[in-house]
VOPAGU-2260 file (C-alpha; in pm, 1 decimal, decimal comma):
REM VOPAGU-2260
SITE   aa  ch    i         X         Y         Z
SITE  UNK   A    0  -14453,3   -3565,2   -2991,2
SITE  UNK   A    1  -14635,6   -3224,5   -3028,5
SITE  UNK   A    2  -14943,7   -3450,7   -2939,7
SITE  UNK   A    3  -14815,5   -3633,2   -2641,2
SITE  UNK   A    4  -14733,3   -3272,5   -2477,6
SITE  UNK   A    5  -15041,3   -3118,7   -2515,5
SITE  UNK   A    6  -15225,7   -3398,7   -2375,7
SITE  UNK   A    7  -14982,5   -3436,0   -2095,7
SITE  UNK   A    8  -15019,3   -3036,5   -2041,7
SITE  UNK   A    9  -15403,7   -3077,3   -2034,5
SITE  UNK   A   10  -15421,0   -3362,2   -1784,1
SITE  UNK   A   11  -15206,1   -3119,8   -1563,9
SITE  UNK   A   12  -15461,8   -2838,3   -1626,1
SITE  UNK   A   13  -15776,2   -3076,6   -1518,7
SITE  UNK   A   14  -15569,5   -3208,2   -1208,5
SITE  UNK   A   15  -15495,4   -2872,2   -1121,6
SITE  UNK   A   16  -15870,7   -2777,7   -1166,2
SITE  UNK   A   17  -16038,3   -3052,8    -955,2
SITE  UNK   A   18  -15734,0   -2985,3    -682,8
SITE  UNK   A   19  -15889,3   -2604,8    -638,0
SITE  UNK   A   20  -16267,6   -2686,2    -656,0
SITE  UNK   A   21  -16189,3   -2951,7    -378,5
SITE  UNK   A   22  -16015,8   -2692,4    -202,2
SITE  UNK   A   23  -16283,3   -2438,5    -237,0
SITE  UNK   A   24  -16542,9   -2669,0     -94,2
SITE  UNK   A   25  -16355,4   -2748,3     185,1
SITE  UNK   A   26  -16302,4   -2394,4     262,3
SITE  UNK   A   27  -16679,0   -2375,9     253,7
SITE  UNK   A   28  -16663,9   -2678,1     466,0
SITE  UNK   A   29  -16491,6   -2550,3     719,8
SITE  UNK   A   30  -16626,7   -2171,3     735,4
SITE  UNK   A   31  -17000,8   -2265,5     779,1
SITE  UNK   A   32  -16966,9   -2413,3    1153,5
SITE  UNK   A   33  -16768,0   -2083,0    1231,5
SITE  UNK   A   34  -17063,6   -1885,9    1068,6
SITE  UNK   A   35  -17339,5   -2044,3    1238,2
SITE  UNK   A   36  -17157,6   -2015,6    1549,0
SITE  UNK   A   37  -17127,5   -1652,5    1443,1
SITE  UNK   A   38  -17492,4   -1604,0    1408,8
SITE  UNK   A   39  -17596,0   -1790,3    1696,5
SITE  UNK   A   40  -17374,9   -1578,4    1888,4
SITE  UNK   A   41  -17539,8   -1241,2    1737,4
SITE  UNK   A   42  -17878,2   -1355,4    1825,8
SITE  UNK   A   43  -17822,1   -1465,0    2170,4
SITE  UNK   A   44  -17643,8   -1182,4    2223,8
SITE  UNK   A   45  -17949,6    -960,0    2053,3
SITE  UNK   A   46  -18163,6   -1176,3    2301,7
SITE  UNK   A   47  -17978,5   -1102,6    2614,7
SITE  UNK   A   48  -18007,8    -703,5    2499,7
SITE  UNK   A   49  -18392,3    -712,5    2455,8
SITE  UNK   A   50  -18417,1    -946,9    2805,9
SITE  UNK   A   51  -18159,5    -652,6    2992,9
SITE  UNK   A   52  -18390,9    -382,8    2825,2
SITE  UNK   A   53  -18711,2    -524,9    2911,3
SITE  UNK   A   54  -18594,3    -559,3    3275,1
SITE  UNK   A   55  -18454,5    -218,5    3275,9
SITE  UNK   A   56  -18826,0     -88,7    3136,0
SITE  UNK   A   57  -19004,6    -286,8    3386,9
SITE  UNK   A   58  -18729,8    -141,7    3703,3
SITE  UNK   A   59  -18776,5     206,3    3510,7
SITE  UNK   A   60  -19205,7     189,1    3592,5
SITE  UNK   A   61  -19126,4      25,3    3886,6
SITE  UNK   A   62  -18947,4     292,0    4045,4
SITE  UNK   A   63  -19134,6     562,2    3876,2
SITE  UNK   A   64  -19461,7     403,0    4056,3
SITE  UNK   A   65  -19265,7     409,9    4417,5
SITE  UNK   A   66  -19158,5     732,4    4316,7
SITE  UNK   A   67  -19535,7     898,6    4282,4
SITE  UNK   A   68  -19581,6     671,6    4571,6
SITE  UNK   A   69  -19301,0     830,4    4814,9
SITE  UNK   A   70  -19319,6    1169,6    4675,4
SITE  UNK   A   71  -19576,4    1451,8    4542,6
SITE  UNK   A   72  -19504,0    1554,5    4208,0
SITE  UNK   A   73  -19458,2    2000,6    4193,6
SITE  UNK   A   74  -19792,3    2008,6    4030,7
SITE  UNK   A   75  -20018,6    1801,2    4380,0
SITE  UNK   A   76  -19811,8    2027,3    4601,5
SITE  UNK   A   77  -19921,3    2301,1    4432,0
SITE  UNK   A   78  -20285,3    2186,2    4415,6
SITE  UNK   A   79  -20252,9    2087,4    4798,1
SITE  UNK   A   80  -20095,1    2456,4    4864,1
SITE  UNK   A   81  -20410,4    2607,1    4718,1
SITE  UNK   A   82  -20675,9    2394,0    4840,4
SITE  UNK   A   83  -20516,2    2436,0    5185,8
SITE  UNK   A   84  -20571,5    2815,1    5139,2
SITE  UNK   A   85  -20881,1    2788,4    4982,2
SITE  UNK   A   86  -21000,0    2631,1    5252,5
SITE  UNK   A   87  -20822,7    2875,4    5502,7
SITE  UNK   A   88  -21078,6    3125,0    5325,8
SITE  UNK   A   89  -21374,7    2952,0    5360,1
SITE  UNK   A   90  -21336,6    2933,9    5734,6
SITE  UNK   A   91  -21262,6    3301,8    5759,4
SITE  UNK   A   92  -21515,3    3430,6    5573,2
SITE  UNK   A   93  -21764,0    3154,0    5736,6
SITE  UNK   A   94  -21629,1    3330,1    6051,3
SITE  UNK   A   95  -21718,7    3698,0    5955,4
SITE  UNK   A   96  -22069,0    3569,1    5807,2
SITE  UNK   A   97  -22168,8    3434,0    6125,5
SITE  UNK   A   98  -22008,7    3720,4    6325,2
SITE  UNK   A   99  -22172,0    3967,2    6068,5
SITE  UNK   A  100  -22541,0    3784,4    6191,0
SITE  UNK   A  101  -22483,2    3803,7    6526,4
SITE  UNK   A  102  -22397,9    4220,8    6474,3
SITE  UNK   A  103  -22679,6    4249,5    6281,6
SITE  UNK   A  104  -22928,9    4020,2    6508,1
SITE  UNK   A  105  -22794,0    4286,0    6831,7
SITE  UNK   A  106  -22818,7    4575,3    6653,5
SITE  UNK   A  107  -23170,7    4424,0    6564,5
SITE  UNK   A  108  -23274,5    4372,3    6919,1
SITE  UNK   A  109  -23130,5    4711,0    7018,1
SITE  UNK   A  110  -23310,8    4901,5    6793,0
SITE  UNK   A  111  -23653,4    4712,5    6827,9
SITE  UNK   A  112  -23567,6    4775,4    7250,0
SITE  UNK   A  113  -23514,6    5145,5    7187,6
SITE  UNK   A  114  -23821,2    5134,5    6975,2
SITE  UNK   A  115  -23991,9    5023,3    7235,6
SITE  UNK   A  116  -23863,5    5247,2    7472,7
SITE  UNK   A  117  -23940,1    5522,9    7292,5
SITE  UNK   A  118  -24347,5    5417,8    7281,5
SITE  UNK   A  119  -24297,1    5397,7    7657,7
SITE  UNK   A  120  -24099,9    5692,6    7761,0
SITE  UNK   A  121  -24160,5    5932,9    7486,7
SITE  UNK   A  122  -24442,0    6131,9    7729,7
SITE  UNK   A  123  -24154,7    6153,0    7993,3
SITE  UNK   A  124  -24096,7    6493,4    7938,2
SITE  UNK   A  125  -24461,4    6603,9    7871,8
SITE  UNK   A  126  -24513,5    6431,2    8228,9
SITE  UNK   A  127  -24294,0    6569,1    8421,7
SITE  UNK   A  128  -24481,3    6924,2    8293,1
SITE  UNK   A  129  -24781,1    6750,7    8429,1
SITE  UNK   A  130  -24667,0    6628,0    8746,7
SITE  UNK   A  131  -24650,6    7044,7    8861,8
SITE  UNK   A  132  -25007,2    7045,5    8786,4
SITE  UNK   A  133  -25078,7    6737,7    9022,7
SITE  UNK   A  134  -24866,8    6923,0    9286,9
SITE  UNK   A  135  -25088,1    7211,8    9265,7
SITE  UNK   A  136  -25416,2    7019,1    9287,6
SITE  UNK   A  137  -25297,1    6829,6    9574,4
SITE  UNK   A  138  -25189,9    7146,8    9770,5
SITE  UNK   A  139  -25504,6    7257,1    9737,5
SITE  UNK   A  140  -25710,7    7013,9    9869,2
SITE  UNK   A  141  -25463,3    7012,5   10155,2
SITE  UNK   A  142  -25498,2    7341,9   10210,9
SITE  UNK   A  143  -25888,7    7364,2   10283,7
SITE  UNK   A  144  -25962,9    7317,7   10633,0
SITE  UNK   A  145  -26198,0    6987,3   10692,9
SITE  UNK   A  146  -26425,8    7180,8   10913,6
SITE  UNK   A  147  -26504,3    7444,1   10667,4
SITE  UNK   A  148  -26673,4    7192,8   10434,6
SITE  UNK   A  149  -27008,5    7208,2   10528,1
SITE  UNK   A  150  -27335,4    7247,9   10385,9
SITE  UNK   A  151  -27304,4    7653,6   10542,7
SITE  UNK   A  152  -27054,5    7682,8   10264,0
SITE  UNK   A  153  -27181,0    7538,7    9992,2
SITE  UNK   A  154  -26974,6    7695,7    9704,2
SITE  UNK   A  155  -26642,8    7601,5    9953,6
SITE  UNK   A  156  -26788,3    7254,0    9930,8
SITE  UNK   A  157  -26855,0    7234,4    9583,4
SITE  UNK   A  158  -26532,2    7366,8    9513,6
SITE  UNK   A  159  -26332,7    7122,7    9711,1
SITE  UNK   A  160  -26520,2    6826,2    9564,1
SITE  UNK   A  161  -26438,0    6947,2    9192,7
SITE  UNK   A  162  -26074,8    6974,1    9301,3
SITE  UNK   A  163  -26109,4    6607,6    9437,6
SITE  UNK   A  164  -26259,2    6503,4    9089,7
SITE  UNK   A  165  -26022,9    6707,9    8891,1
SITE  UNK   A  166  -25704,9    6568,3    9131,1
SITE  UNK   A  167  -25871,6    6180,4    9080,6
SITE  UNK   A  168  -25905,4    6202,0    8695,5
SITE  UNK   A  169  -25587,1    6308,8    8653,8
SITE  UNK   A  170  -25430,7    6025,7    8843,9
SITE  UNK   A  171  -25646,2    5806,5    8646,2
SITE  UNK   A  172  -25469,6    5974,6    8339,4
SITE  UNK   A  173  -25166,5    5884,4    8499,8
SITE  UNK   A  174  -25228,1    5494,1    8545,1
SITE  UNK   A  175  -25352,0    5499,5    8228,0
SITE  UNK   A  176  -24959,6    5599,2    8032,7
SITE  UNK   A  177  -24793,6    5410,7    8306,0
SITE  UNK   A  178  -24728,1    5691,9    8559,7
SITE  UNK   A  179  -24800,3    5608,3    8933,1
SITE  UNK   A  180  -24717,6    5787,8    9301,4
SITE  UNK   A  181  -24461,0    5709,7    9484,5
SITE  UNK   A  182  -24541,1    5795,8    9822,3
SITE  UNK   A  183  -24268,5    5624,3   10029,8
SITE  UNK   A  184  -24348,2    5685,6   10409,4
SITE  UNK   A  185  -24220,2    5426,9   10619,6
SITE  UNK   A  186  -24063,9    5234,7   10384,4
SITE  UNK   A  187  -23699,8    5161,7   10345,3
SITE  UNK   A  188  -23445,0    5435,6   10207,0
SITE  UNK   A  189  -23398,9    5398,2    9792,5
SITE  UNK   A  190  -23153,6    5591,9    9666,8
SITE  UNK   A  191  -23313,1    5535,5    9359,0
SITE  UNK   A  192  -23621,8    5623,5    9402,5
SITE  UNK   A  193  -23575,2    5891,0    9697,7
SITE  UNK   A  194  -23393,7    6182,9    9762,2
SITE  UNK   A  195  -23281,3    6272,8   10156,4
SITE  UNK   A  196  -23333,9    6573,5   10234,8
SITE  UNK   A  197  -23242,0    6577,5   10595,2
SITE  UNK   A  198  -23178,5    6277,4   10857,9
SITE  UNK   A  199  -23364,9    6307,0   11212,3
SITE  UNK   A  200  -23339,8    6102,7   11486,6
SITE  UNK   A  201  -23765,0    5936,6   11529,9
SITE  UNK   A  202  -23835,8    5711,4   11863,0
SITE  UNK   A  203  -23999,7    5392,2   11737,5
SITE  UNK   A  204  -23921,8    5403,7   11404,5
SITE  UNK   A  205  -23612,6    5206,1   11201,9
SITE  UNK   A  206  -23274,8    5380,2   11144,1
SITE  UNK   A  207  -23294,8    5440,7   10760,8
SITE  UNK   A  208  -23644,3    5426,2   10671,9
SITE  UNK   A  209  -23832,6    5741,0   10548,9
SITE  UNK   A  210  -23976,7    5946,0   10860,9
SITE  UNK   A  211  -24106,7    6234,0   10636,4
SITE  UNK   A  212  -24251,7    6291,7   10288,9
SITE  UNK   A  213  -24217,3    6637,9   10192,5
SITE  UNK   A  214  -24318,0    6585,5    9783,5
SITE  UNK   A  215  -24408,7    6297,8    9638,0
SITE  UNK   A  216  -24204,9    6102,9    9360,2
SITE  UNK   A  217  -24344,3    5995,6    9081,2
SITE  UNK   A  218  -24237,3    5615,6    8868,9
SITE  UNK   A  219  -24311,8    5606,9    8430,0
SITE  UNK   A  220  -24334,9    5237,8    8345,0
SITE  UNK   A  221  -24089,2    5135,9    8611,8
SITE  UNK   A  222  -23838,6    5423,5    8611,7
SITE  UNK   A  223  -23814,7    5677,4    8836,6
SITE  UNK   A  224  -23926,8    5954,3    8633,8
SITE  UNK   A  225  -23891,2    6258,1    8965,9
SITE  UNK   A  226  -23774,5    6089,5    9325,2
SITE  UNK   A  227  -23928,5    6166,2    9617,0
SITE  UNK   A  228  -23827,5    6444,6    9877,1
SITE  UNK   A  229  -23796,2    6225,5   10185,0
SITE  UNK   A  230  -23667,5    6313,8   10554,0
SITE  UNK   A  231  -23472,2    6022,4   10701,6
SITE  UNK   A  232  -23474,7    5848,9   11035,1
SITE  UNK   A  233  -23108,8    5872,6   11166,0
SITE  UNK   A  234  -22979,2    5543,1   11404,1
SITE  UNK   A  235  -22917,0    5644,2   11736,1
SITE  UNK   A  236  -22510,2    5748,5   11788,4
């Protein structure tokens, strides 16, 4: 009897046994669909994140590259800014250099003109001493009567001919440095090279031309360096 139960009680025990080991492998059974649906869920789901990433890079460079397209970054506009003024500077001072060499070429040609000038008209005063000296010579020869000059007189006529020579050299001096006559009778009034003295009314001659010549005027290189002392003919009223 004590026999019979035991065995009876163990045949329960292995019953029971196989009942939970069929159990557990249906369990098993019936979780593994739901966990490879799990996984496959995770990695299409991990797939989807790196393929909205990626696309989210690529629009990232994509509008970062129309960005530097459509606008300057700070650091070009600065760069612009400066070669702008940089080049602003160049011009001016290109401007001044070039202005500087035209000063400097004028102020060149002015002083070699006033150099010149000076070679040309630097006797003017020392000529104008002179020119009293021709005055006298000439008054003198004026002053001895024609007649007189004969061979009765012979130290009157050797006289007057070294006056002539001495009055004749010295205009030859004259030409020499550039200084001439300027005896204007008959010609047309200057007032830069004459000096009216008086205005007289003269038959047959042209109203403004120079009637009389009452001291000669004298010209250095050109320039009247002592007008002449004229009398005027005056037009008829």
């Amino acid at each position: 009897m004590a026999m019979a139960e035991w065995g009876a009680r163990l045949l329960r025990a292995g019953g029971r046994l196989a009942l939970t080991e069929a159990a557990r492998a249906g369990a098993a059974a019936t979780a593994c669909p739901s966990s490879s649906r799990l996984s496959s869920h995770r990695l299409f789901c991990t797939a989807t994140r790196q393929k909205n990433t990626g696309q989210s890079c690529e629009d990232d460079q994509s509008q970062t590259q129309n960005g530097d397209k459509g606008e300057s970054s700070p650091t070009e506009k600065v760069l612009v800014e400066e070669k702008t003024k940089l080049e602003e500077q160049l011009k001016d001072l290109a401007d001044k250099y070039k202005r500087a060499l035209a000063d400097t070429e004028n102020l060149r040609q002015r002083s070699q003109k006033l150099v010149e000038e000076a070679k040309l008209y630097g006797i003017q005063s020392f000529c104008k001493d002179l020119l009293d000296v021709a005055d006298v010579l000439e008054k003198a020869t004026e002053s001895v009567p024609k007649e007189e000059i004969t061979g009765q007189n012979p130290h009157l006529k050797s006289l007057f001919e070294g006056l002539i020579m001495t009055e004749g050299q010295l205009q030859k001096v004259f030409s020499k440095h550039g200084l001439v006559k300027l005896n204007p009778i008959g010609a047309k009034f200057d007032p830069y090279e004459h000096e009216a003295l008086f205005h007289t009314p003269v038959e047959g001659k042209e109203p403004g031309s120079v009637a009389l010549v009452t001291k000669i005027g004298y010209k250095l290189h050109g320039r009247t360096l002592r007008p002449a002392l004229v009398g005027v003919v005056k037009g008829a009223e």
